[in-house]
N, C-alpha and C positions, 0 to 999 in steps of 0.2 A: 504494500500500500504506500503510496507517497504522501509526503505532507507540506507543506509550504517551503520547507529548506529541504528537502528530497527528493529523487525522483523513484519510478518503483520500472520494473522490467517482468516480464510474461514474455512466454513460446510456446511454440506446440509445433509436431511434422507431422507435414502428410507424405507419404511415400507415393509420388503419382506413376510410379512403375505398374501399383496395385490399387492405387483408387483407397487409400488405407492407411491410417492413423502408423505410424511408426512408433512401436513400444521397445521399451529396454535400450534408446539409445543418451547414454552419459554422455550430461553437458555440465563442463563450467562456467563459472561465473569469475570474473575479473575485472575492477573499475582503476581508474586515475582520476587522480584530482587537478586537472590542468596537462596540455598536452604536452610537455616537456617531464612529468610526472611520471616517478614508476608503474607499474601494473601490482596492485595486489592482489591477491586471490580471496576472492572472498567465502569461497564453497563451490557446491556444487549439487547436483540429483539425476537422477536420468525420467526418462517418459514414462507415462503409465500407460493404460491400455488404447487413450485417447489421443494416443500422444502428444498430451500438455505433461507441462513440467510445472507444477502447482506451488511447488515449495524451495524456488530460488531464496538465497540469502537476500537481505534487504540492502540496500544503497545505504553507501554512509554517506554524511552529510557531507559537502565540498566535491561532488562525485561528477566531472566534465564528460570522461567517459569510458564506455562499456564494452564489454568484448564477450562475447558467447563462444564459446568451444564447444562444438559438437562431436564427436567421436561415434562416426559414422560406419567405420571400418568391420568392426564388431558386428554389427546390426548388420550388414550387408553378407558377412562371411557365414553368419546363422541363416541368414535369407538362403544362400545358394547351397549348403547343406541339408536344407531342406528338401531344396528343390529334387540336389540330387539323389536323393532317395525316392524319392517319385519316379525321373526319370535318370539312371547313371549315366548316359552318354552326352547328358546336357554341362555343357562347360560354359563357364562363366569366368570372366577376373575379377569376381566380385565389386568393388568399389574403386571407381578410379580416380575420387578422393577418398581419399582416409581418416579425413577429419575436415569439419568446414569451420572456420573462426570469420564470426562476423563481428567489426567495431563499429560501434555509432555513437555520437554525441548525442547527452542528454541534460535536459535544462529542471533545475529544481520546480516540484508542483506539479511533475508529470509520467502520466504511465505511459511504458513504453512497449507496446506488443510486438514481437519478433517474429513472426514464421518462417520456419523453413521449408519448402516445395523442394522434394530429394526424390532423385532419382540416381541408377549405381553411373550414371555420368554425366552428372548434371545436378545443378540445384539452382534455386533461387528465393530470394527474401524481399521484404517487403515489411515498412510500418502498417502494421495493422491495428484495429482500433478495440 
């Protein structure tokens, strides 16, 4: 939740390879206070079955901006081991990112929704509301 001197930050993935909520994939959370400012870690969680991420750490206060780490790799390498048990001759390189880190700038008194649209080669983000 943000509050007048904070901002607050939400995500969720859809995997549009399958039209379908992306669970179990770990994401951190890291802010700066000003863009010459180190990166702290501030936690992290991974997706549930919706793939939202309900329970990021909160922004501290002086927080310019934000970096989400996704660790996608995992979540794609379970996808194709699935798959290949259905079918064994289907081959895949799993994920041809391994992880997506998005940063944005964020202004005190505001929520910031993150989505990420993943696919194993390709993805895309966007401020959502």
């Amino acid at each position: 939740m943000s509050t007048d001197t904070t901002a607050s930050v939400s995500t969720h993935i859809l995997d549009t390879s399958v039209g379908r909520p992306a669970e179990g994939v770990a994401i951190s959370l890291t802010a700066r206070s000003g863009r010459d400012a180190d990166w702290v870690a501030l936690g992290g969680s991974a997706t549930d079955a919706d793939g939202r991420c309900k329970d990021l750490p909160a922004l501290p206060e002086g927080t310019t901006h934000v970096r989400l780490d996704f660790e996608v790799e995992t979540y794609f390498s379970k996808k194709q081991a699935e798959a290949q048990q259905d079918a064994p001759r289907v081959r895949d390189s799993g994920a041809f990112f391994p992880e997506v880190a998005i940063t944005f700038a964020v202004n005190p008194g505001e929520h910031y929704h993150v989505p990420l649209l993943l696919n194993p080669f390709g993805y895309s983000v966007y401020r959502g509301s």
